[in-house]
C-alpha positions as CSV (number, residue, x, y, z in Angstrom):
1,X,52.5,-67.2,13.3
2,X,52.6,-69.6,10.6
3,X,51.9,-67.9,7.2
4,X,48.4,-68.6,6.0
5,X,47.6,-69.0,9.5
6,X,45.8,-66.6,11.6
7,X,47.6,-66.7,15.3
8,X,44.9,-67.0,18.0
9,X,45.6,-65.3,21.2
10,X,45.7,-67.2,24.2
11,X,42.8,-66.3,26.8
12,X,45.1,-66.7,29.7
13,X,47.3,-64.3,28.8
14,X,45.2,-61.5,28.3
15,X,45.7,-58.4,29.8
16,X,43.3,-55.1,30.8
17,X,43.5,-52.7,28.2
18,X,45.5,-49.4,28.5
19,X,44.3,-46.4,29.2
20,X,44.4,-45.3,25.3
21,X,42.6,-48.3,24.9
22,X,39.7,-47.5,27.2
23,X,39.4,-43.6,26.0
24,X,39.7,-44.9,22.5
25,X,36.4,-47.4,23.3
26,X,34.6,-44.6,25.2
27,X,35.3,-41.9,22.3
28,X,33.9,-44.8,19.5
29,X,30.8,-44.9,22.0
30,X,30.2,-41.1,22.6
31,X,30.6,-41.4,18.4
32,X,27.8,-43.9,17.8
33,X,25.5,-42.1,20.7
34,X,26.1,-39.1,18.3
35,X,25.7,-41.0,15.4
36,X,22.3,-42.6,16.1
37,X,21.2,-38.8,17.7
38,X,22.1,-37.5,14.3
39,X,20.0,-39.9,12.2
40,X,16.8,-39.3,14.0
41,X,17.1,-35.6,13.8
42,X,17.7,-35.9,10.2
43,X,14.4,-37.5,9.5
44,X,12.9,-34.9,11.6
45,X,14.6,-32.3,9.8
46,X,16.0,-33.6,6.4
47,X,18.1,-31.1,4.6
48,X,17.2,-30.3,1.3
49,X,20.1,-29.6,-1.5
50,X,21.1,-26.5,-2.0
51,X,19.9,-26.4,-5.8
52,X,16.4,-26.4,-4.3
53,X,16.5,-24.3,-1.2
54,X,12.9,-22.9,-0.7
55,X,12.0,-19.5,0.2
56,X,12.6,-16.9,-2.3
57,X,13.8,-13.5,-0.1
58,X,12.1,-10.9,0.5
59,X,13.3,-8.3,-0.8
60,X,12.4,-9.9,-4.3
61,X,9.1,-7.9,-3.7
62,X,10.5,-5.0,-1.7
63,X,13.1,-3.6,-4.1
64,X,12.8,-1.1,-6.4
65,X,11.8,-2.8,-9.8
66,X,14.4,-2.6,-12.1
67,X,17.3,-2.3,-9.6
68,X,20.1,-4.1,-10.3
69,X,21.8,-6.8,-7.7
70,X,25.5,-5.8,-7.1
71,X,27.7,-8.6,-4.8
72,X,31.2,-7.0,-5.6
73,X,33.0,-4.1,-7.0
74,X,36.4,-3.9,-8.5
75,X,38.8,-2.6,-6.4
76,X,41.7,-1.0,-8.6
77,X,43.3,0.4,-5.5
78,X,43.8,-2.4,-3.0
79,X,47.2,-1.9,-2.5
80,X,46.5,2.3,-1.6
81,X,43.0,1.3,0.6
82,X,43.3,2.2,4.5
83,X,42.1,-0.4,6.4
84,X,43.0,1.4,9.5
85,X,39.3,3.6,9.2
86,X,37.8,1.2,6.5
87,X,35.2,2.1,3.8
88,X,33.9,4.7,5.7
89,X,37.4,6.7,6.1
90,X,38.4,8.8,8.5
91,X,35.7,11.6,7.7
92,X,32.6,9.3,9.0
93,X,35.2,8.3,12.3
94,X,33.0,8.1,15.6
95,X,33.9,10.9,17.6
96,X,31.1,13.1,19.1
97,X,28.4,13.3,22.1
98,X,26.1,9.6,21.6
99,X,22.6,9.9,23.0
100,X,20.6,6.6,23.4
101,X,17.7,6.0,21.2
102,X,16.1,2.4,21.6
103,X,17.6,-1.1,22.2
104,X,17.8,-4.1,19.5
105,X,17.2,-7.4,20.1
106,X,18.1,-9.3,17.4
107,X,21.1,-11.8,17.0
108,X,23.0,-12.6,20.3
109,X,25.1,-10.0,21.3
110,X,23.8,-7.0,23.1
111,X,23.0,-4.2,20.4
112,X,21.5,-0.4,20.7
113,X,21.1,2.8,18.6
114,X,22.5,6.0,19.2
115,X,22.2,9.3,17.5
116,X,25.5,11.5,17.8
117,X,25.3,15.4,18.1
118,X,25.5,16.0,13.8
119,X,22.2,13.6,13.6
120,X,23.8,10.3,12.5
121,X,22.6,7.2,13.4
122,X,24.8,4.5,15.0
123,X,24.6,1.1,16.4
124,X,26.5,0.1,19.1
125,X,27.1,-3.5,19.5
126,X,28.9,-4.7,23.2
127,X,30.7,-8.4,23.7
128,X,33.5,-10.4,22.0
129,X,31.8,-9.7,18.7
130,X,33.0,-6.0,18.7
131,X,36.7,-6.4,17.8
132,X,36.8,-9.1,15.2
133,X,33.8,-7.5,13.1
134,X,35.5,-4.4,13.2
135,X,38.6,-6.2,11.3
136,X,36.3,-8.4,9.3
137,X,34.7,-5.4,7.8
138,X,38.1,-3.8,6.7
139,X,39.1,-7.4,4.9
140,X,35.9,-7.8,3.2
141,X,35.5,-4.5,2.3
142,X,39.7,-4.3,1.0
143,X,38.9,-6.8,-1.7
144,X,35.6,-5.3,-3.3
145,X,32.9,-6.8,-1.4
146,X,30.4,-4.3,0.0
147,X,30.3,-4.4,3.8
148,X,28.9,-1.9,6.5
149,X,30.7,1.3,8.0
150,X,32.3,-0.1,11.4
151,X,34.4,1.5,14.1
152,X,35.6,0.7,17.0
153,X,35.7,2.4,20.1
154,X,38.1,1.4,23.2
155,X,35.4,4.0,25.4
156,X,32.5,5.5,25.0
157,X,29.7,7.2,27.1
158,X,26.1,7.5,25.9
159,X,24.1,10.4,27.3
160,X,20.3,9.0,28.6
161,X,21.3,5.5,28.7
162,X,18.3,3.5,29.2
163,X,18.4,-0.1,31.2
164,X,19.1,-2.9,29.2
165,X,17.6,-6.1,28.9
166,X,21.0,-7.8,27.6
167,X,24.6,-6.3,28.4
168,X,23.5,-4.5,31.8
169,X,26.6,-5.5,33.3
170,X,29.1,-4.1,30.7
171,X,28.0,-0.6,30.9
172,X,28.8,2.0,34.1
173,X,25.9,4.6,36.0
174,X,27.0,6.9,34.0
175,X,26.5,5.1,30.6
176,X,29.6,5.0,30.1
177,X,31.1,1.5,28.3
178,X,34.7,-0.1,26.9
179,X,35.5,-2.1,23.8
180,X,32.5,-1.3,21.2
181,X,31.7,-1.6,17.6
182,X,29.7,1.0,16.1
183,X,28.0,0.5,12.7
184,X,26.9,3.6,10.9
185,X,23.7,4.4,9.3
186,X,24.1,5.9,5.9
187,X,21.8,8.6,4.0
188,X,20.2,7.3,1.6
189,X,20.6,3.6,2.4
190,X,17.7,1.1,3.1
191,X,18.0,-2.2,4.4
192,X,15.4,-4.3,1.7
193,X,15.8,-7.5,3.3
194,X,17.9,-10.5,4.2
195,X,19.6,-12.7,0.9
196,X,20.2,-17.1,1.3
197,X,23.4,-18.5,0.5
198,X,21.9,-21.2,-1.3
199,X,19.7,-19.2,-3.3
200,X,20.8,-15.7,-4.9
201,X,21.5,-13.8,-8.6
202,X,25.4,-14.6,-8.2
203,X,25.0,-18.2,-7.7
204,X,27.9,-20.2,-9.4
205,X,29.7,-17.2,-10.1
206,X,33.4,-16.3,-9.1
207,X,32.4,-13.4,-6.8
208,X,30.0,-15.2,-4.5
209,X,32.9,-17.9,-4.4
210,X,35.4,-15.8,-3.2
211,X,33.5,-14.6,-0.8
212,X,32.8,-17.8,0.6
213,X,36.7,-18.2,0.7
214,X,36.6,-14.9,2.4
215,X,34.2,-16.1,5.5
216,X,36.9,-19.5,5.6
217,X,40.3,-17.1,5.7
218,X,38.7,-14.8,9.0
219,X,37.2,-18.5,10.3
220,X,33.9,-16.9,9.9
221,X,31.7,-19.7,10.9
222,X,28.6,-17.7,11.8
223,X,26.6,-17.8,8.5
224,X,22.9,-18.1,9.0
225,X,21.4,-16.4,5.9
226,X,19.6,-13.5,8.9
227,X,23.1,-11.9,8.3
228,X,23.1,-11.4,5.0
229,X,21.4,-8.5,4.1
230,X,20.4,-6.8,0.9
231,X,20.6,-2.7,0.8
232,X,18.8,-0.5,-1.5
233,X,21.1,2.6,-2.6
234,X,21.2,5.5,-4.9
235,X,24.6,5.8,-6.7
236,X,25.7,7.3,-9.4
237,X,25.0,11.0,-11.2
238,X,21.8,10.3,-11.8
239,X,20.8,8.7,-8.7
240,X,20.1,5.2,-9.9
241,X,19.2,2.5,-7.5
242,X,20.8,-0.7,-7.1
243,X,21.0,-3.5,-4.5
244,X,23.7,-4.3,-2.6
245,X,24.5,-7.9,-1.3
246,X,26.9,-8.0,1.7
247,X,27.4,-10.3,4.7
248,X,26.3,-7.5,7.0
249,X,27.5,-9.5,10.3
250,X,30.9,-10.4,10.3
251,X,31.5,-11.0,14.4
252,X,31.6,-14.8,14.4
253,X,35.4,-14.6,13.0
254,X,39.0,-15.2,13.9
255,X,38.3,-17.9,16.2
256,X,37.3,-21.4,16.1
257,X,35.7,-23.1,13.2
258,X,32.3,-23.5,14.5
259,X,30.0,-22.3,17.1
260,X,32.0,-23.5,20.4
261,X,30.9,-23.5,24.0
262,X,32.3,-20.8,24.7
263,X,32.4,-16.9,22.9
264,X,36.3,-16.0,24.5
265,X,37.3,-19.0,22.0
266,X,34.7,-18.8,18.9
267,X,35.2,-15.0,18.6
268,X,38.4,-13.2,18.3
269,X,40.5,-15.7,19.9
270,X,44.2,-16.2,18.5
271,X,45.0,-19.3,19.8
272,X,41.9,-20.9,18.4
273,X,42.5,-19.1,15.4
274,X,45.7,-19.9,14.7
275,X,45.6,-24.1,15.4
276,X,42.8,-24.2,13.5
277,X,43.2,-25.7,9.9
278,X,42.2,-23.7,6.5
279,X,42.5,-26.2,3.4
280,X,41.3,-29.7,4.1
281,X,41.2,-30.8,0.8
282,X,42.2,-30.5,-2.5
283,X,41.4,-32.2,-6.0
284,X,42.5,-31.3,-9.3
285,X,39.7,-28.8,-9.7
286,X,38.1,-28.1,-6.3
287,X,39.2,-27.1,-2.9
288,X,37.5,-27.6,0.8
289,X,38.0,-25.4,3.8
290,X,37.4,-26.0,6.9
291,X,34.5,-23.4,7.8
292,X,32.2,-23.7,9.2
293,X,32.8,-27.5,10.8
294,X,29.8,-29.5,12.0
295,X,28.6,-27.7,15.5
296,X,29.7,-29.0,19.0
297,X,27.8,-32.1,20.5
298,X,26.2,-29.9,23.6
299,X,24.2,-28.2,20.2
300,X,22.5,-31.7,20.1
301,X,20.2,-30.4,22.8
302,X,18.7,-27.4,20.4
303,X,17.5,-30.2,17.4
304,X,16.7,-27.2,15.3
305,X,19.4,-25.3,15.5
306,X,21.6,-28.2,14.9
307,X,20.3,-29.4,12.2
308,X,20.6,-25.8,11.0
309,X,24.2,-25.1,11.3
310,X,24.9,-28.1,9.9
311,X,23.0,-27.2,6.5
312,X,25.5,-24.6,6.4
313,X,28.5,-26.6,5.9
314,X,28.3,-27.2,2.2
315,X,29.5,-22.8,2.2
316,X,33.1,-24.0,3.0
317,X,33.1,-26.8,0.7
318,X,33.5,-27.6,-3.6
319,X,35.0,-24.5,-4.4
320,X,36.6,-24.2,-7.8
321,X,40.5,-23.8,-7.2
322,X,40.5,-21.2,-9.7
323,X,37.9,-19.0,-7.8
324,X,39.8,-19.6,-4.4
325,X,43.4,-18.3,-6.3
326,X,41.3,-15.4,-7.8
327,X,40.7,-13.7,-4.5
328,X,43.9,-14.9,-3.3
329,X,45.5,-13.0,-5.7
330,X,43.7,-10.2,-4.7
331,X,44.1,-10.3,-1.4
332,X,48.1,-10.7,-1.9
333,X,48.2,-7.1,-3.3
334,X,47.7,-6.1,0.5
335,X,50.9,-5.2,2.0
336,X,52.1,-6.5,5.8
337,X,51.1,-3.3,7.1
338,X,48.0,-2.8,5.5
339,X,46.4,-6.3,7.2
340,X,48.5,-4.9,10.3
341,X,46.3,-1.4,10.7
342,X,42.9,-3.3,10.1
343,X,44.1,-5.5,13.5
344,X,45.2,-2.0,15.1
345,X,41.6,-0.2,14.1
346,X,40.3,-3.3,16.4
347,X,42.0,-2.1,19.7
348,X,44.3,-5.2,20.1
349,X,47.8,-4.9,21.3
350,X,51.3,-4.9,19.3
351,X,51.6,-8.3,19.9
352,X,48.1,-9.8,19.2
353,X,48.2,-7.8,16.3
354,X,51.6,-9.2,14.7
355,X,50.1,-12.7,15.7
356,X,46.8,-12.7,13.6
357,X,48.8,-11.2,10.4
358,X,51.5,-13.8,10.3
359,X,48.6,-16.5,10.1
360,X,46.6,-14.3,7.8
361,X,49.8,-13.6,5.3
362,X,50.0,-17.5,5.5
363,X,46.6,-18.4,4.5
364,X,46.9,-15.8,1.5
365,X,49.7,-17.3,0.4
366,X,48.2,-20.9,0.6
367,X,45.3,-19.2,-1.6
368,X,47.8,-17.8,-3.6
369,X,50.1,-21.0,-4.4
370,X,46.2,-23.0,-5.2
């Protein structure tokens, strides 16, 4: 090819493209399909900013007046915590006669309450959710972030088990079941209402940052504002109420990045966990993770829920460095062993648990190094 000269191929002597070639063309289609689906749902559904997300939440009315909101609390003992029982300790551990009570059908996984012989209430959640919450809880909880009393329970046998409309099949005639989470129900506690992402008191703060770094480290991808809750409780001498933010369900982690096909890979599933990426992108002030990512194509089919997972994005993304090494500094007073018993409280084995905490110690030190 002469040099000013663009070289024209010959027609004879073409040949049929490769197979990279084809896939390459087909994948560029499938895109522009997607592409063209997108557009119309998005002036069905636009998505707002998040500065002016609508509904205020309801607890705004609910709540004691005068009760201050509390996100986080500083934890001077990290480094002592035992993440092996979690913020409950070993004192509230699950270990008596369950009798059923009624069945909940919120969320996705199969969920009922039981009441154990001393009179506390528990709820037992069944499926792939069980595990990873349980560990979830434990991290959250390790770095001063308020999170509910979880245990998990390899077996378990419920006295008067009652049919179930979802999970059937996992429990035995005899009520008895394997692999569960239960979630305690504290004196004193009352659940005020849900709290938005996009619209709360700690809004631009460093504490509701780092805990938006905290749902990208577990690959936490699951976070529709229904589970975030708000808790009214009594602390202190005198009683005094205040409210309590938390991300209440934590089940959606160490997996893939986004809701997947399938819940053995999106839930508690280290090979998933471990290939997916963390940071995607860094400027001189702000840094992007990768949770949640934009929701498989087969989601294309629910235009709602799309659309809604998708709004959801913006969580992982334009986080102030400075905020992201914050709770990376915090998380790197947790020892080896320390992340190792919150894998161990979760029922996996000596060599699942050794996986997950090499990754883990090696996003904390990414966090860390920010």
């Amino acid at each position: 090819m002469i040099s000013g000269i663009q070289e024209v191929e010959n027609p004879g002597s073409r040949t049929r493209p490769s197979q990279a070639e084809r896939l390459r063309s087909n994948r560029g289609r499938r895109y522009a399909t997607f592409a063209a689906l997108a557009a119309i749902i998005f002036l069905i559904f636009p998505i707002p900013s998040v500065a002016k997300d609508g509904n205020r939440p309801r607890h705004e009315k609910e709540a004691t007046e005068g009760a201050p909101p509390v996100l986080w609390s500083n934890p001077t003992d990290i480094a002592s915590r035992d993440l092996f029982y979690g913020p409950g300790g070993k004192e509230h551990e699950a270990d008596t006669t369950f009798t059923f009570l009624k069945e909940d059908l919120n969320g996705t996984n199969p969920k009922f309450d039981v009441r154990d012989e001393n009179g506390v209430k528990w709820r037992v959640k069944l499926g792939a959710e069980a595990r990873p919450e349980t560990v979830a809880s434990r991290l959250v909880w390790a770095v001063g972030y308020f999170t509910n009393e979880d245990y998990f329970l390899p077996d378990l046998r419920v006295e008067n088990m009652q049919p179930l409309k979802r999970g059937q099949n996992l429990i035995g005639p005899d009520g008895s079941m394997h692999n569960v989470r239960l979630k305690r129900y504290l004196k004193g506690e009352k659940k005020i209402g849900d709290w938005q992402w996009g619209h709360n008191p700690f809004t631009g703060t460093r504490e509701l940052n780092g805990l938006r770094v905290m749902m990208a480290l577990i690959n936490n991808w699951d976070l529709k504002d229904v589970n975030n809750s708000v808790y009214e409780e009594r602390t202190g001498e005198n009683g005094g109420p205040e409210l309590r933010y938390m991300v209440s369900d934590l089940g959606g982690s160490f997996g893939t990045t986004g809701l997947s096909f399938s819940s053995d890979r999106s839930k508690g599933n280290f090979p998933a966990y471990s290939r997916s990426k963390f940071i995607i992108r860094l400027t001189s002030r702000y840094v992007d993770f990768n949770v949640p990512t934009r929701p498989n194509l087969f989601r294309l089919v629910n235009p709602k829920e799309f659309v809604g997972r998708m709004r959801l994005r913006w969580v992982g993304k334009h986080i102030p460095r400075t905020d992201a090494k914050w709770i990376g500094q915090l998380l790197s007073q947790l020892s080896p062993d320390q992340i190792r018993q919150a894998f161990r409280a979760a029922g996996y084995s000596p060599d699942q648990v050794e996986q997950f905490t090499e990754v883990l110690k090696k996003r904390i030190g990414e966090l860390t190094k920010l």
